[in-house]
C-alpha positions in Angstrom: 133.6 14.4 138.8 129.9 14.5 139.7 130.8 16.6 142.7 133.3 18.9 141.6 130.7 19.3 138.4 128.3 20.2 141.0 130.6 22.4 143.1 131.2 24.8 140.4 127.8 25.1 139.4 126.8 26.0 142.7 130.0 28.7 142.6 128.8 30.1 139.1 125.2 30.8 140.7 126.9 32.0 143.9 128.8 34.3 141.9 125.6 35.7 139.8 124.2 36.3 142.7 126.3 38.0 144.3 126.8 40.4 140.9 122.8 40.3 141.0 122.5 41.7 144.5 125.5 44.3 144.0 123.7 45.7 141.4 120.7 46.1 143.2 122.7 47.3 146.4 123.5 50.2 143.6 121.0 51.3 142.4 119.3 51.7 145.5 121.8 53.5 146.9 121.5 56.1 143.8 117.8 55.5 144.5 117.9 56.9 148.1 120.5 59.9 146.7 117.7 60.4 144.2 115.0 61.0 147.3 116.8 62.8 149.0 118.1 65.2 146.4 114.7 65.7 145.2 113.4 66.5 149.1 115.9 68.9 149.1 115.0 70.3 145.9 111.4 70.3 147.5 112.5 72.3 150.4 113.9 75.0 148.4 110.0 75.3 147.1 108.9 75.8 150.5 111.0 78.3 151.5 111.1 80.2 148.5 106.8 80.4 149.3 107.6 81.5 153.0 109.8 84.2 151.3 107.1 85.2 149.1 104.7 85.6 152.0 107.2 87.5 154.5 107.7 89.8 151.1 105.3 92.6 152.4 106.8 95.6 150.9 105.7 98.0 147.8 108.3 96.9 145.5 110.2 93.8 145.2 114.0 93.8 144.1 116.2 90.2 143.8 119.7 91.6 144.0 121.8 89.6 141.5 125.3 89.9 139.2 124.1 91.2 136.0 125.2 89.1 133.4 125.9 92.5 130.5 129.6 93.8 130.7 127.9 97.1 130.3 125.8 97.0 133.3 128.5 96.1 135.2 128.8 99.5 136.7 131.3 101.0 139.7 129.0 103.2 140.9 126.0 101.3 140.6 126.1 100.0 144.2 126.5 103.5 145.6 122.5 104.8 144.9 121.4 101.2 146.4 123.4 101.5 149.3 122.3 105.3 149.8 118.7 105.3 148.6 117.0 101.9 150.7 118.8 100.4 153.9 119.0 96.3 153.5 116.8 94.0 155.1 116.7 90.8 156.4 114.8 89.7 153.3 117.2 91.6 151.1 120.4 89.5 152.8 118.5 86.1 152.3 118.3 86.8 148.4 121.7 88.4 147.8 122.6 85.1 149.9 120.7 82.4 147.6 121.8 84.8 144.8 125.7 84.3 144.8 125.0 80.4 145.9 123.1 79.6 143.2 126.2 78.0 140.7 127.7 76.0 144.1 124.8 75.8 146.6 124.7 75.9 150.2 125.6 72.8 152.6 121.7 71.5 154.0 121.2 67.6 155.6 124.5 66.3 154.2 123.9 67.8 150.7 123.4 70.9 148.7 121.0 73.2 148.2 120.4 76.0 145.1 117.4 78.1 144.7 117.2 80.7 141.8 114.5 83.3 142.2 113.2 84.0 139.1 110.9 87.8 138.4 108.3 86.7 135.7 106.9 90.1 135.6 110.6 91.4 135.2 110.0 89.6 131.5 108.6 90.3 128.2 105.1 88.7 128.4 104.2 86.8 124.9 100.1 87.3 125.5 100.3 90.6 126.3 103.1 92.6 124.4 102.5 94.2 121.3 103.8 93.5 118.0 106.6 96.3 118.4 107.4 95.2 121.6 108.0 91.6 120.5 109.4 93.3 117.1 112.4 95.0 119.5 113.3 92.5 121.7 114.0 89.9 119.1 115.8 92.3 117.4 117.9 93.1 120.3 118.5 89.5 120.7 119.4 89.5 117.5 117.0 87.1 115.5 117.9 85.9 111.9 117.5 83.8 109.4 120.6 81.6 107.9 120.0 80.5 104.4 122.8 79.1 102.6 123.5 80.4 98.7 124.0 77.4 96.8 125.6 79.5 94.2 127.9 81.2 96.4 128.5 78.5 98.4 127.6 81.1 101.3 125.8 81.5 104.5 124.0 85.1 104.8 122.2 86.4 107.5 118.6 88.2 107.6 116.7 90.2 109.9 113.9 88.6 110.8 112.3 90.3 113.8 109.3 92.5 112.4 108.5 88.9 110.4 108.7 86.5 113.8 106.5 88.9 116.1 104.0 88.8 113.6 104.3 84.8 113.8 103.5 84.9 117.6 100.4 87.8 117.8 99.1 84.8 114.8 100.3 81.8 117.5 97.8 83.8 120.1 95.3 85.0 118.4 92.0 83.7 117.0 91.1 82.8 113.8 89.7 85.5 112.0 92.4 87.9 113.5 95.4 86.8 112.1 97.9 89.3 110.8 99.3 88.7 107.1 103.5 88.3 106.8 103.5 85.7 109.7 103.3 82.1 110.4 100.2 80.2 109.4 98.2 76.8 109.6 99.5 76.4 105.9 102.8 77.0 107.3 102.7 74.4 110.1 100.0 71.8 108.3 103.7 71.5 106.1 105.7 70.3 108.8 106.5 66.5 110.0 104.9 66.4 111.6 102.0 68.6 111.2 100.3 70.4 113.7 98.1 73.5 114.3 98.7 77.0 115.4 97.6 77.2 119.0 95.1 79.8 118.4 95.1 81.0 122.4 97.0 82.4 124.6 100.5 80.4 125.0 100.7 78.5 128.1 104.8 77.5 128.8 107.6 79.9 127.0 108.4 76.6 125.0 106.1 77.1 122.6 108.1 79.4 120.9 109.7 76.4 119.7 106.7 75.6 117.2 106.7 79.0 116.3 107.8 79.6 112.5 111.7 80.4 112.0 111.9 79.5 116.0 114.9 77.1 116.3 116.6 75.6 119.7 119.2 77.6 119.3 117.5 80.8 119.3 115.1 80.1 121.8 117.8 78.8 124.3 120.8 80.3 122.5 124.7 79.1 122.5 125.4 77.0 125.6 127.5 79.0 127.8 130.8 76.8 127.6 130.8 78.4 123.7 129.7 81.7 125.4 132.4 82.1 128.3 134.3 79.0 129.0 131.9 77.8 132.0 129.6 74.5 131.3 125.8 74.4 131.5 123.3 75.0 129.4 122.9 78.4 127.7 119.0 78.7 128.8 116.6 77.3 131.1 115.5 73.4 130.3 113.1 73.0 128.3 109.6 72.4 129.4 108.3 70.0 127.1 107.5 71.8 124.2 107.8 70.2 121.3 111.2 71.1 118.8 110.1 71.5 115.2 111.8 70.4 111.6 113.7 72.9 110.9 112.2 74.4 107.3 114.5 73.9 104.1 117.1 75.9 103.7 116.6 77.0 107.2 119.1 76.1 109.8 119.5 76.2 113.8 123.0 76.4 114.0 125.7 79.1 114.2 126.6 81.1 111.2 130.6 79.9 110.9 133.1 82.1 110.2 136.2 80.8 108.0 139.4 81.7 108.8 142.2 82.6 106.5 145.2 79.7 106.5 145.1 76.0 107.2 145.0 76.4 111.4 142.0 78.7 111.0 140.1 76.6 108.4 138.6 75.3 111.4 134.3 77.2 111.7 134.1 78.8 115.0 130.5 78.7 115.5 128.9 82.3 116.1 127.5 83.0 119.7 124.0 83.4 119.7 121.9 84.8 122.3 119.1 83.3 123.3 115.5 84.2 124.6 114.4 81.6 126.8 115.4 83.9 130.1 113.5 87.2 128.1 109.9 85.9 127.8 107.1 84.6 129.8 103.7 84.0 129.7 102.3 84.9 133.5 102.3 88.1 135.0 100.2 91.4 133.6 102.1 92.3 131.2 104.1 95.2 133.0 108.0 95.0 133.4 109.2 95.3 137.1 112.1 97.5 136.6 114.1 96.2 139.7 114.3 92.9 138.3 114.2 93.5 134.4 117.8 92.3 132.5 119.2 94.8 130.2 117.8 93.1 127.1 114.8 93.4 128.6 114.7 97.3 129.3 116.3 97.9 125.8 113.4 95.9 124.2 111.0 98.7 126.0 108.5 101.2 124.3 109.9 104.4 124.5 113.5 102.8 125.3 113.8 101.0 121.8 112.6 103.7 119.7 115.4 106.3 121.8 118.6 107.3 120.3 119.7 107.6 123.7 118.2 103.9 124.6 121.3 101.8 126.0 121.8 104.8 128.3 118.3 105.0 128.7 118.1 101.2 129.9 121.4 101.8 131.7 120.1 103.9 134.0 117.6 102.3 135.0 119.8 99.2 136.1 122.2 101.3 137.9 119.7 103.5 140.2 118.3 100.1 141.2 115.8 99.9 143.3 113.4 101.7 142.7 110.5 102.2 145.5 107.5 103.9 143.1 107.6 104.9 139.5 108.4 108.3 140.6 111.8 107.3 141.0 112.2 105.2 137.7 111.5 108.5 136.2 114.0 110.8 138.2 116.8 108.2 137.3 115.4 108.5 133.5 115.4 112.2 133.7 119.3 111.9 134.0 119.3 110.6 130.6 116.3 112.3 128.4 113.8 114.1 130.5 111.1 113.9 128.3 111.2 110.3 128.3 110.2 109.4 131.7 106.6 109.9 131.1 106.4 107.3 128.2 108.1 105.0 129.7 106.8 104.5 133.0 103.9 103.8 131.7 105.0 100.4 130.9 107.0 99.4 133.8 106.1 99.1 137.3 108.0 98.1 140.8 106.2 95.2 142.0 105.9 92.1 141.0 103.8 88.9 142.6 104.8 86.2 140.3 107.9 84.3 140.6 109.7 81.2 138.9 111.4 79.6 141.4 114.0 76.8 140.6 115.4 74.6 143.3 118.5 72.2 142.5 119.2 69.2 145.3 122.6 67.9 145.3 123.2 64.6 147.4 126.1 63.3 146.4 126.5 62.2 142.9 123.1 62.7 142.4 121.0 66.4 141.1 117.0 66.7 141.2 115.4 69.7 139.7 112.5 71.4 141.0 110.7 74.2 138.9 107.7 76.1 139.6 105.9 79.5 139.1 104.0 80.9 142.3 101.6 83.8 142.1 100.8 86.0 145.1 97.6 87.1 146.4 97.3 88.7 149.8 98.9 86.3 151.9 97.3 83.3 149.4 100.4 81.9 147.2 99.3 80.4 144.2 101.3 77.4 142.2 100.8 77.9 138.5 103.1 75.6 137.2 104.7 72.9 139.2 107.9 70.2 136.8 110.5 68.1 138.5 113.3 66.4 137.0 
């Protein structure tokens, strides 16, 4: 009894072990998936940089699928191919363009790298109240209140009252605007905290900004939005999410249907502005790289009748070499708006958001980060890895 008492015991401690070690075995086989996802991921940086340094021409365009039905042109691919003969540079980002959502085979794994145009964005230092004004209202910005009497949800406008919230976020005490957010506004949430008072320093903290939710900051994720998975905006950079205020909410509007199957509340899709706004660049718009929202959001294209042809146009005569041309493809539209307008967008750009995805099996690093171009000198402004 004493030895098969002792045989078991020493079978029990065999056996935890041996769980013990395949455990371990595990997780540093996901360990070594991690590294070598995240090198990957790493690599994407670097050559993204050696892209930004071969990049030696006047203008810069990232060819890409436009994500607006409406800018989805026929014809559109006719002035590019006519107007500027393709590079070498040119097939390298339509290439890591139309692999971004799969990737591209690299040392056993995968490889995704999404160029990203900051100055083809809306810059929240630099843009004006009307500017900020029309682009939320092109995204559609709201409030949702519910009517307790009613026992409904109604929508309303917000736009004109949310710009005024950020130009108060940025600017310094002393110069605040009345109508927006305030420190008596934010001393009120839980928990409380300060307006920043400076210029912002990640998109995120649009978050903190009053009536700024999740959802309207990264919008409805795009299963909701088209049937495909993912997130429906960029992940977050560690700004911080605030209480939403009473009688204030951050999700969809519902809409009831009629009989028992429909009773069901499909939420509304909302589009978000996480891939409209940045804070680095100078403030103009490159016009190569600029999404539809964008353009429409435009002085001199948002107060047009004529703007979603205005901002049309300029999508479909992409690229554009000097401003000369962005007004020729304008003139098609309204020829007296060319002049206005071009003041405000450019062709260039030297700041870029790159993000680089490593696949190694079952494993995905993340690696985001903002260069800036000088000369031949690339600059990292903001480096995050997940």
């Amino acid at each position: 009894m004493l030895v098969l008492g002792l045989v078991v015991l020493l079978v029990s401690i065999g056996f935890s072990f041996h769980d013990q070690m395949a455990g371990r075995l595990t997780d540093a086989r996901m360990g070594a998936l991690d590294a070598e996802a995240l090198t990957l991921a790493r690599s994407g940086l670097y050559l993204a940089k050696l892209l930004m340094k071969a990049e030696t021409r006047s203008y810069l365009y990232l060819p890409r699928e436009e994500t607006s039905p409406e800018s989805k042109s026929g014809s559109s691919d006719q002035p590019r191919a006519k107007k500027i003969e393709k590079t070498k540079l040119d097939e390298i980002y339509q290439f890591l363009a139309t692999s971004e959502k799969e990737g591209f085979p690299l040392e056993g794994g995968r490889l995704s790298i999404q160029l990203i145009d900051e100055n083809a964005l809306i810059n929240l230092n630099r843009a004006s109240e009307a500017t900020l004004a029309s682009l939320f209202a092109v995204v559609g910005l709201k409030r949702r209140k519910k009517l307790e009497i009613l026992d409904e949800v109604v929508e309303e406008d917000i736009s004109r009252e949310a710009a005024r919230s950020v130009i108060n976020w940025r600017s310094p005490e002393g110069q605040k605007l009345v109508g927006g957010g305030d420190d008596t506004y934010y001393d009120s949430r839980k928990p409380p905290y300060r307006s920043r008072s400076a210029p912002f320093e990640v998109p995120d903290e649009l978050l903190l900004i009053k009536d700024m939710t999740p959802l309207s900051f990264f919008g409805t994720p795009q299963e909701s939005r088209n049937g495909a998975g993912g997130p429906g905006g960029p992940p977050g950079e560690g700004g911080a999410k605030p209480k939403e205020a009473e009688g204030e909410s951050d999700t969809p509007v519902k809409d009831k249907g009629k009989n028992a199957d429909n009773d069901k509340e499909k939420p509304k899709k909302v589009e978000g502005l996480a891939g409209y706004v940045t804070v680095w660049g100078d403030g103009k718009v490159n016009a190569n790289n600029a999404p539809l929202t964008v353009l429409k959001a435009m002085p001199g294209i948002a107060e047009s009748i004529s703007r979603e042809a205005l901002a049309k146009a300029v999508v479909d005569h992409r690229p554009y070499r000097d401003a000369g041309e962005i007004r020729n493809a304008l003139a098609m539209v309204d020829p007296r708006a060319g002049g206005q307008i071009t003041a405000y967008l450019k062709t260039s750009s030297t700041v870029l958001r790159v993000r680089a995805t490593g696949f190694r099996g079952v494993r995905r690093r993340v690696v985001e980060a903002v260069l800036s171009k000088t000369g031949i000198l690339v600059k990292t402004l903001y480096y995050r890895e997940d």
